[in-house]
N, CA, C and O atoms as CSV, one atom per row, in Angstrom:
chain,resi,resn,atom,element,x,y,z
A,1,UNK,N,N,-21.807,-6.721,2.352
A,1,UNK,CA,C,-20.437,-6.823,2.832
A,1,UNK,C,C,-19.995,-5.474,3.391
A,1,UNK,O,O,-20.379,-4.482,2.770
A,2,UNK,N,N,-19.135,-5.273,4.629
A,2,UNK,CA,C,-18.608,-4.467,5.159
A,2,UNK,C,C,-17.082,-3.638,4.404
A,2,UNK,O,O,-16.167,-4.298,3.912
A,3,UNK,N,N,-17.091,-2.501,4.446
A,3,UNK,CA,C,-15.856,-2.012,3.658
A,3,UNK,C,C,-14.684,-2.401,4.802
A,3,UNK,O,O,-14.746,-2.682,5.999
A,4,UNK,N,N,-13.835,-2.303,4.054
A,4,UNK,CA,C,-12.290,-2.551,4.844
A,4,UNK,C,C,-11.642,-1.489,4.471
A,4,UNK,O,O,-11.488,-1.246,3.274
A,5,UNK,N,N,-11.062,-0.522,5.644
A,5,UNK,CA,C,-9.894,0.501,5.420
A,5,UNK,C,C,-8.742,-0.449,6.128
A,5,UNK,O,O,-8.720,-1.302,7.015
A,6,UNK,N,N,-7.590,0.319,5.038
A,6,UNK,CA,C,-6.554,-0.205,6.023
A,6,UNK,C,C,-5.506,0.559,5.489
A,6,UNK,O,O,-5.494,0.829,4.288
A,7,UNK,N,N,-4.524,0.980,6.343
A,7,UNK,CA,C,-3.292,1.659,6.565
A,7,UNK,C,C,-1.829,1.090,6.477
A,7,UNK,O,O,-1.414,0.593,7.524
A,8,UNK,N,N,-1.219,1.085,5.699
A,8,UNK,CA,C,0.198,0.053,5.799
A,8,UNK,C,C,1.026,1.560,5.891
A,8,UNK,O,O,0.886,2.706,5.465
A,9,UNK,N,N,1.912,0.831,6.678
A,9,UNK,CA,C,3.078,2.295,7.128
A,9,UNK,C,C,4.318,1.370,6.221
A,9,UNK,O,O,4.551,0.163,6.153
A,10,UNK,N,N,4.969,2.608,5.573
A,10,UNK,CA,C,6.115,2.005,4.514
A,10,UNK,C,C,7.323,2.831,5.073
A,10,UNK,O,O,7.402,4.025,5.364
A,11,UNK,N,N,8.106,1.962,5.121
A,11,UNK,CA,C,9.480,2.730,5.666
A,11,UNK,C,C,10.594,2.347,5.149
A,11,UNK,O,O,11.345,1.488,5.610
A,12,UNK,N,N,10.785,3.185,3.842
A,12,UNK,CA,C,11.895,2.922,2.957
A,12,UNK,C,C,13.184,3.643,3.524
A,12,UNK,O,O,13.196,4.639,4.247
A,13,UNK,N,N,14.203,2.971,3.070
A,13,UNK,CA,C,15.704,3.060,3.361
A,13,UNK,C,C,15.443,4.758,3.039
A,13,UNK,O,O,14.408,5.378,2.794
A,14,UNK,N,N,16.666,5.128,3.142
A,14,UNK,CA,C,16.768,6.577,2.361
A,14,UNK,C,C,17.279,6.534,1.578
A,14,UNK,O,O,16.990,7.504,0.878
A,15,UNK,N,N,18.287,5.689,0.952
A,15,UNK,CA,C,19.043,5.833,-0.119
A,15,UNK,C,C,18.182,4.612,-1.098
A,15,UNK,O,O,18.775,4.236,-2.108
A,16,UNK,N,N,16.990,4.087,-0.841
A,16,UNK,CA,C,16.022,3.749,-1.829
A,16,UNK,C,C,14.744,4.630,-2.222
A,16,UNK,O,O,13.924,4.339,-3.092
A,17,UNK,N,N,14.741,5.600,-1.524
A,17,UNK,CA,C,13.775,6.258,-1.417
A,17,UNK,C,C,12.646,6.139,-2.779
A,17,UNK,O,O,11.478,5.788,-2.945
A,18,UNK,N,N,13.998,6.763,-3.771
A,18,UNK,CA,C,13.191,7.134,-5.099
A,18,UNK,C,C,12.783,5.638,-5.615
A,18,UNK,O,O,11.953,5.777,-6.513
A,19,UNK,N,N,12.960,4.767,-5.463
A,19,UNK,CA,C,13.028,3.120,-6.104
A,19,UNK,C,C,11.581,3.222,-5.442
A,19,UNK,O,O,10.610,3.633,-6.078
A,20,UNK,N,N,11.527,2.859,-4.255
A,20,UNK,CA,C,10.453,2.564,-3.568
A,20,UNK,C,C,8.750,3.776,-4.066
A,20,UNK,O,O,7.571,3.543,-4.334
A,21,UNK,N,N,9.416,4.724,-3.975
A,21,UNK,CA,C,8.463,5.666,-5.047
A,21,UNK,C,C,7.801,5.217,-6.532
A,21,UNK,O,O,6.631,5.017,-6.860
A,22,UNK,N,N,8.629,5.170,-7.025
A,22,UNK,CA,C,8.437,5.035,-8.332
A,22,UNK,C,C,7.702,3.340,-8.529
A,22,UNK,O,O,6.885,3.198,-9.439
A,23,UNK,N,N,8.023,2.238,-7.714
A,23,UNK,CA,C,7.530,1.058,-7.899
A,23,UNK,C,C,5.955,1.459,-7.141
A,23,UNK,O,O,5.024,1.311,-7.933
A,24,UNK,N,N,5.646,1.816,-6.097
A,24,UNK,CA,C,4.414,2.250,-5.476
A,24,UNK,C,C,3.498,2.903,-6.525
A,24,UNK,O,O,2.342,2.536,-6.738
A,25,UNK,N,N,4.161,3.958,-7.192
A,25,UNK,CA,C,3.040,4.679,-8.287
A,25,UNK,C,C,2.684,3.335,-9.061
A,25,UNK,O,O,1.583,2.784,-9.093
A,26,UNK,N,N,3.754,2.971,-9.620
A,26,UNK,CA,C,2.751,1.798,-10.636
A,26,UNK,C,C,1.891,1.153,-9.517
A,26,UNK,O,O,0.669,1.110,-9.654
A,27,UNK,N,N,2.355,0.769,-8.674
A,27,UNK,CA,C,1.046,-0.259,-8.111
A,27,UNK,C,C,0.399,0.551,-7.692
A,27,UNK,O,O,-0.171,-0.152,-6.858
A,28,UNK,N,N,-0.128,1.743,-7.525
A,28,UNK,CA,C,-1.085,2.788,-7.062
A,28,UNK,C,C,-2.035,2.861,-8.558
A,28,UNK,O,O,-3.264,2.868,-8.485
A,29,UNK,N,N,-1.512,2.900,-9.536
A,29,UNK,CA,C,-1.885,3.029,-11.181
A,29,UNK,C,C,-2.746,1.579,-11.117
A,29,UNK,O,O,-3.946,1.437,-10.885
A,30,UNK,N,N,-2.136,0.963,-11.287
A,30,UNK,CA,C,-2.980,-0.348,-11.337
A,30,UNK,C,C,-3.925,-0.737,-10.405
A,30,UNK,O,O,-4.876,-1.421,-10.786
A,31,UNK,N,N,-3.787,-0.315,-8.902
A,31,UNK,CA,C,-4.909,-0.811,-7.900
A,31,UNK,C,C,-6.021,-0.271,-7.697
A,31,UNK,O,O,-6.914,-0.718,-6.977
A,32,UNK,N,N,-6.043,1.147,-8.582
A,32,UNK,CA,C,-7.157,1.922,-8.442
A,32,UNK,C,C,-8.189,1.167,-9.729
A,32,UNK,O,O,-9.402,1.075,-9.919
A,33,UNK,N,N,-7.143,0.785,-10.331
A,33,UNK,CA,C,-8.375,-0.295,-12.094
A,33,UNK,C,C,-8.831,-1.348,-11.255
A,33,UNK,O,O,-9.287,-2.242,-11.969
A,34,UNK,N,N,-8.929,-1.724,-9.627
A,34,UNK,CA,C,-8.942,-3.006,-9.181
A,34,UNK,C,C,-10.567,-2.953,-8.847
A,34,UNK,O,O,-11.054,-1.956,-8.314
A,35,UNK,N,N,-11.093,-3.719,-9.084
A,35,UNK,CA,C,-12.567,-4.047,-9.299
A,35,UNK,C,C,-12.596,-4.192,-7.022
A,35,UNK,O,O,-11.944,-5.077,-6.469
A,36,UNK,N,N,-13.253,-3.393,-6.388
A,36,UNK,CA,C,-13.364,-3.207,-5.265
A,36,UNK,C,C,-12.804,-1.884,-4.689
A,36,UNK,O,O,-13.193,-1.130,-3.797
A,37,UNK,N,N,-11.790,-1.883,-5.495
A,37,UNK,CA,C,-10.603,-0.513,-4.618
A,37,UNK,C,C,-11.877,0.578,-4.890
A,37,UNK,O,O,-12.668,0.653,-5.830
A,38,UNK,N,N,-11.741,1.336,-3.743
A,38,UNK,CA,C,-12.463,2.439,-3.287
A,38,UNK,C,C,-11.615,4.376,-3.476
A,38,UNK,O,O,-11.828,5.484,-3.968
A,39,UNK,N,N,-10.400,3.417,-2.484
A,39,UNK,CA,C,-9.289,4.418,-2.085
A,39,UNK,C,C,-8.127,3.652,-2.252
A,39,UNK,O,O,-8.068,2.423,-2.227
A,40,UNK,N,N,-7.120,4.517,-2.439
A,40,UNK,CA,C,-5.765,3.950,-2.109
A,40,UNK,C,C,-4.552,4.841,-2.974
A,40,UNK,O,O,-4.035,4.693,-4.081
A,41,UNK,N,N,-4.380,5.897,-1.796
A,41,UNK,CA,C,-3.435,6.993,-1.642
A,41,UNK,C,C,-2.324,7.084,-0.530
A,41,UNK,O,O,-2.378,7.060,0.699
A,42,UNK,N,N,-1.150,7.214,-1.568
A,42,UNK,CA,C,0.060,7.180,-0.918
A,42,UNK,C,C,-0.160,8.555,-0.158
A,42,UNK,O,O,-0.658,9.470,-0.814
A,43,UNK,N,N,0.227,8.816,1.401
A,43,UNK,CA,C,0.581,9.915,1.992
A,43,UNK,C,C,2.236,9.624,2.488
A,43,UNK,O,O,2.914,8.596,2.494
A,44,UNK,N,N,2.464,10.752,2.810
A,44,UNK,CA,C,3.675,11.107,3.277
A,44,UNK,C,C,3.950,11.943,4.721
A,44,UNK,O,O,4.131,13.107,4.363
A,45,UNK,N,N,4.040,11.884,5.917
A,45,UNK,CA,C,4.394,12.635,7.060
A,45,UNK,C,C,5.052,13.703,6.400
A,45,UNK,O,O,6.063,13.808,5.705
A,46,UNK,N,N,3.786,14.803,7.017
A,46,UNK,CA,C,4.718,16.249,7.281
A,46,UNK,C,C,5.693,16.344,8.350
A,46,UNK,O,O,6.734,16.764,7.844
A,47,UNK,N,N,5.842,16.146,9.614
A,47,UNK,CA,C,6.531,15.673,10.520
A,47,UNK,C,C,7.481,14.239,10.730
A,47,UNK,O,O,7.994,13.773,11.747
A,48,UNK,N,N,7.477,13.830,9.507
A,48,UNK,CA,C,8.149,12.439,9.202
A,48,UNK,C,C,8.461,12.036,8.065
A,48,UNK,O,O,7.907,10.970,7.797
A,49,UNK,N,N,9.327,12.558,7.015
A,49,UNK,CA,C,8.937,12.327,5.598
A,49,UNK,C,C,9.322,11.091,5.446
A,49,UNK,O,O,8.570,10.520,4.656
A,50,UNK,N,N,10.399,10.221,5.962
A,50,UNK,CA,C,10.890,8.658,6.184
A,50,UNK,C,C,9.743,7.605,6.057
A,50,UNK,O,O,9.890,6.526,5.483
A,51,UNK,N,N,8.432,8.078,6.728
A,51,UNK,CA,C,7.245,7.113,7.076
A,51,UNK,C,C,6.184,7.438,6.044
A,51,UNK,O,O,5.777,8.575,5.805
A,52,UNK,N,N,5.877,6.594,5.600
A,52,UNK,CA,C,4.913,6.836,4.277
A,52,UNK,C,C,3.742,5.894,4.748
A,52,UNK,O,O,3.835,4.852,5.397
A,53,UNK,N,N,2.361,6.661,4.150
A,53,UNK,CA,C,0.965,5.657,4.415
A,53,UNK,C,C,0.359,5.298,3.301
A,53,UNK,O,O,-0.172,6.189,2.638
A,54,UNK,N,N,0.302,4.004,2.869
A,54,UNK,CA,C,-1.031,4.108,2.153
A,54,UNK,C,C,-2.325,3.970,2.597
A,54,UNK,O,O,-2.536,2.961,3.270
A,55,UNK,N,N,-3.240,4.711,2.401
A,55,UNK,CA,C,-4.645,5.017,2.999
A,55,UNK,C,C,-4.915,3.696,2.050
A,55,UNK,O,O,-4.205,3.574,1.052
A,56,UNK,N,N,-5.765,2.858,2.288
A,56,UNK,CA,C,-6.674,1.963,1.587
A,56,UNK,C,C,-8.080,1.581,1.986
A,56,UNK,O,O,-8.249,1.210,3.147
A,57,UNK,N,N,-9.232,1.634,1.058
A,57,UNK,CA,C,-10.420,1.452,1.385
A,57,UNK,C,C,-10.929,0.763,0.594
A,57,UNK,O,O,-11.190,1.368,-0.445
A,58,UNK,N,N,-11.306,-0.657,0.605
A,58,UNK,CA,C,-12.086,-1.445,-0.003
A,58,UNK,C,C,-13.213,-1.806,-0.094
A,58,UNK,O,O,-13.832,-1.411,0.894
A,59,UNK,N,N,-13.859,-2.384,-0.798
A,59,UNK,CA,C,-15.553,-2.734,-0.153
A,59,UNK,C,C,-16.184,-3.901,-0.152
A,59,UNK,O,O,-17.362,-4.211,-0.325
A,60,UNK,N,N,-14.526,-4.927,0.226
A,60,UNK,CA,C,-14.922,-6.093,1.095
A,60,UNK,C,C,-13.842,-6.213,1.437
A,60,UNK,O,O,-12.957,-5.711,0.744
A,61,UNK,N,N,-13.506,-6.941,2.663
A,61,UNK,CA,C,-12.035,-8.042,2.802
A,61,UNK,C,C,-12.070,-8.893,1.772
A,61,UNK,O,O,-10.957,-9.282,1.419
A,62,UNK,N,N,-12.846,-9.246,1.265
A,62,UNK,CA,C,-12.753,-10.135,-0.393
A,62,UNK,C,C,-12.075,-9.488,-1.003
A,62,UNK,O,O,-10.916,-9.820,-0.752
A,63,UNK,N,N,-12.126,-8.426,-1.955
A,63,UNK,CA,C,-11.635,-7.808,-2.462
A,63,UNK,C,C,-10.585,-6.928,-2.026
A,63,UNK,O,O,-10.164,-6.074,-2.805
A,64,UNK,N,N,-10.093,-7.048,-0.809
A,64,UNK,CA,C,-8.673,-6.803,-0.642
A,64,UNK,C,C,-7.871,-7.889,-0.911
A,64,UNK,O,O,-6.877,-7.746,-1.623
A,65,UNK,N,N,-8.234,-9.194,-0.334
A,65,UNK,CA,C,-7.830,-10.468,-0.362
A,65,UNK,C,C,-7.257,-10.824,-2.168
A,65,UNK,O,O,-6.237,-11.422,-2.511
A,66,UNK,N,N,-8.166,-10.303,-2.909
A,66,UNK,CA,C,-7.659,-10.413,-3.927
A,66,UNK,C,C,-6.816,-9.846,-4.560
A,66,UNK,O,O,-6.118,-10.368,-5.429
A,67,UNK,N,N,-6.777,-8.573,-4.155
A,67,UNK,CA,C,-5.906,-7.616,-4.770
A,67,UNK,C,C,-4.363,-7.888,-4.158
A,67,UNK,O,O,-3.323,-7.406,-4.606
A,68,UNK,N,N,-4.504,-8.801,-2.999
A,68,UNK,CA,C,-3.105,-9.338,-2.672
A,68,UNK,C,C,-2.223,-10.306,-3.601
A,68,UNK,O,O,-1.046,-10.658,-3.682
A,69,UNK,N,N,-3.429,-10.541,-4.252
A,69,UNK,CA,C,-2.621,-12.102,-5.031
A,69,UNK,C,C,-2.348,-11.487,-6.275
A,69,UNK,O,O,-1.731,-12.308,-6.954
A,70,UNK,N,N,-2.522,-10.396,-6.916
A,70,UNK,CA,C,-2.270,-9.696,-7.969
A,70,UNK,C,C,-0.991,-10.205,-8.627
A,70,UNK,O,O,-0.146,-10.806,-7.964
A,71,UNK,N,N,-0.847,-9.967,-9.926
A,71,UNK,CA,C,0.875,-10.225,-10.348
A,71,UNK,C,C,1.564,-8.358,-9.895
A,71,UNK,O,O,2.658,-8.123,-9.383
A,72,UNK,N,N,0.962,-7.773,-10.122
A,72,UNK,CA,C,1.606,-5.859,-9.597
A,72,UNK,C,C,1.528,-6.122,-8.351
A,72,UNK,O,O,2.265,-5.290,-7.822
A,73,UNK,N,N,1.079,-6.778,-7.549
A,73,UNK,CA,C,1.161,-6.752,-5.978
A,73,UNK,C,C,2.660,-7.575,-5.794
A,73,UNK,O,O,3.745,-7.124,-5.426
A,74,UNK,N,N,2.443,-8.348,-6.020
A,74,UNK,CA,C,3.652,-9.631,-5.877
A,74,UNK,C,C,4.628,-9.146,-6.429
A,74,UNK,O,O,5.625,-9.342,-5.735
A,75,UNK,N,N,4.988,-8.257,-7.924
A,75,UNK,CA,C,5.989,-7.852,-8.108
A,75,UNK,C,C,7.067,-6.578,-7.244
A,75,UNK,O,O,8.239,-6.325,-6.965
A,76,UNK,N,N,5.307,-5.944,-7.068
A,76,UNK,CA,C,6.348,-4.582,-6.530
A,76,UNK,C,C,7.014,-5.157,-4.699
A,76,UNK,O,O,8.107,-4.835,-4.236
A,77,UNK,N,N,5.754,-6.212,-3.863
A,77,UNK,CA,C,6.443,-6.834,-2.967
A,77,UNK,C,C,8.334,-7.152,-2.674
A,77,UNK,O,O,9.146,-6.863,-1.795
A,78,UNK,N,N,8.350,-7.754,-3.731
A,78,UNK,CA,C,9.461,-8.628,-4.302
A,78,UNK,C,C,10.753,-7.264,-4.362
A,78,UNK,O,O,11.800,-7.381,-3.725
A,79,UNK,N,N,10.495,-6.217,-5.092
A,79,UNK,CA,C,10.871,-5.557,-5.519
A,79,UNK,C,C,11.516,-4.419,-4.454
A,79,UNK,O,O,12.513,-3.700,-4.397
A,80,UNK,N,N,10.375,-4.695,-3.687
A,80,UNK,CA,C,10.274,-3.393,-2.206
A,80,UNK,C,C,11.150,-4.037,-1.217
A,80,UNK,O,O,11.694,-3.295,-0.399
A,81,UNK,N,N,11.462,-5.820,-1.140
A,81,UNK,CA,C,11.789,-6.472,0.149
A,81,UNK,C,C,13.474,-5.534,0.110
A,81,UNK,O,O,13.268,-4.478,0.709
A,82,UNK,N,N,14.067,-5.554,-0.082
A,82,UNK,CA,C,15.709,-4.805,0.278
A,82,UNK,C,C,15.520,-3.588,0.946
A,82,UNK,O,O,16.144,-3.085,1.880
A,83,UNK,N,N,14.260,-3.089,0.113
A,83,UNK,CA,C,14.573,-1.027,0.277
A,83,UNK,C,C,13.823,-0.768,1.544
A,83,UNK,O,O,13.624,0.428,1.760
A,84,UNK,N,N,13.501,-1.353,2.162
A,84,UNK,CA,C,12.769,-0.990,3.217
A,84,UNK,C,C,13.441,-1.324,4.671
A,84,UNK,O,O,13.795,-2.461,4.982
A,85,UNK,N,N,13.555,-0.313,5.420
A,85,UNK,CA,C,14.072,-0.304,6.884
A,85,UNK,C,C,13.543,-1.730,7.801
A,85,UNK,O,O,14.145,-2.612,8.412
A,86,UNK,N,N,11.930,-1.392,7.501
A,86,UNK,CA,C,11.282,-2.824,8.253
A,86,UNK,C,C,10.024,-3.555,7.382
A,86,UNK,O,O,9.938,-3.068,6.255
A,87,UNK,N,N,9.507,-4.107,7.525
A,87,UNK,CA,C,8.581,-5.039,6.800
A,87,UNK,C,C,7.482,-3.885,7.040
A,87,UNK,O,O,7.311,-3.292,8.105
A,88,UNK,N,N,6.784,-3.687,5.867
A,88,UNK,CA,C,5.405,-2.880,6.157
A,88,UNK,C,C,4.479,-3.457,7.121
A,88,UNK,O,O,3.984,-4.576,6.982
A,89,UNK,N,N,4.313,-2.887,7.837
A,89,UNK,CA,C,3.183,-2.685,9.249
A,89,UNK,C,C,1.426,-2.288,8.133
A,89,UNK,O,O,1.273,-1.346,7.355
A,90,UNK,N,N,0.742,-3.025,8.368
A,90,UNK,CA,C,-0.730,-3.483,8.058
A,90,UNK,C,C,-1.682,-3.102,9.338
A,90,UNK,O,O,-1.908,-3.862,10.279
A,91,UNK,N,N,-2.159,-1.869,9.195
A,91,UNK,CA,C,-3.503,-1.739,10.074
A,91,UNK,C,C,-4.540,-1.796,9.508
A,91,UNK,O,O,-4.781,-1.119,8.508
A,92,UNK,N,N,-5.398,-2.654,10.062
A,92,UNK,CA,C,-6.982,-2.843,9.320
A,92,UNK,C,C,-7.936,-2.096,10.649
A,92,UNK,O,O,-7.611,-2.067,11.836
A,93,UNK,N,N,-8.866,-1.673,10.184
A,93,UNK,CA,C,-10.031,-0.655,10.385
A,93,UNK,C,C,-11.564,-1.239,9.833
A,93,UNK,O,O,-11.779,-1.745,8.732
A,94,UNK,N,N,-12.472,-1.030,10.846
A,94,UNK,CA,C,-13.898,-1.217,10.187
A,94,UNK,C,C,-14.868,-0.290,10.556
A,94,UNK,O,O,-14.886,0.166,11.700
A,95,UNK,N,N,-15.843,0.104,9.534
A,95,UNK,CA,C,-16.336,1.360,10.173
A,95,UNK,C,C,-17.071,0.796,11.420
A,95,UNK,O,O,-17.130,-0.423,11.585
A,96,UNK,N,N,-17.653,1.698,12.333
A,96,UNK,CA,C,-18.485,1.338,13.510
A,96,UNK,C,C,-19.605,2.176,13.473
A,96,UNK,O,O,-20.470,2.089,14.345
């Protein structure tokens, strides 16, 4: 199976900022125990602190696929829908 990177751009309100933080670490805590996860680190723009990335690297689309259906995925989802400016943007990547 082929690894999957992928990039979601997060663009929290500003006056959720810290909410949206603090729910991400837990699901950063938990997705790294995720049987596939490789990578998956929150960055932050030096030139943009508003726009946040999570780097993600898996080592299948299977095992991203799963880690979607998670109960910590679905919660912090749920949790994130208000605080965010726009719906997280999902870039997927394959090595070449």
């Amino acid at each position: 199976m082929d690894p999957l990177y992928l990039v979601a751009v997060i663009k929290p309100k500003a006056e959720g900022a810290a909410t949206v933080r603090e729910f991400l670490d837990s699901m950063i805590a938990a997705t790294r125990d995720e049987d596939g996860c490789e990578m998956y680190d929150l960055v932050v723009g030096d030139d943009d602190p508003s726009t946040w990335l999570m780097i993600e690297k898996w080592s299948s689309r299977a095992h991203w696929d799963a880690h979607m259906v998670t109960p910590h995925v679905a919660k912090g989802n749920e949790a994130l829908a208000g605080l965010l400016r726009e719906p997280t943007e999902l870039r997927f990547y394959s090595a070449k």
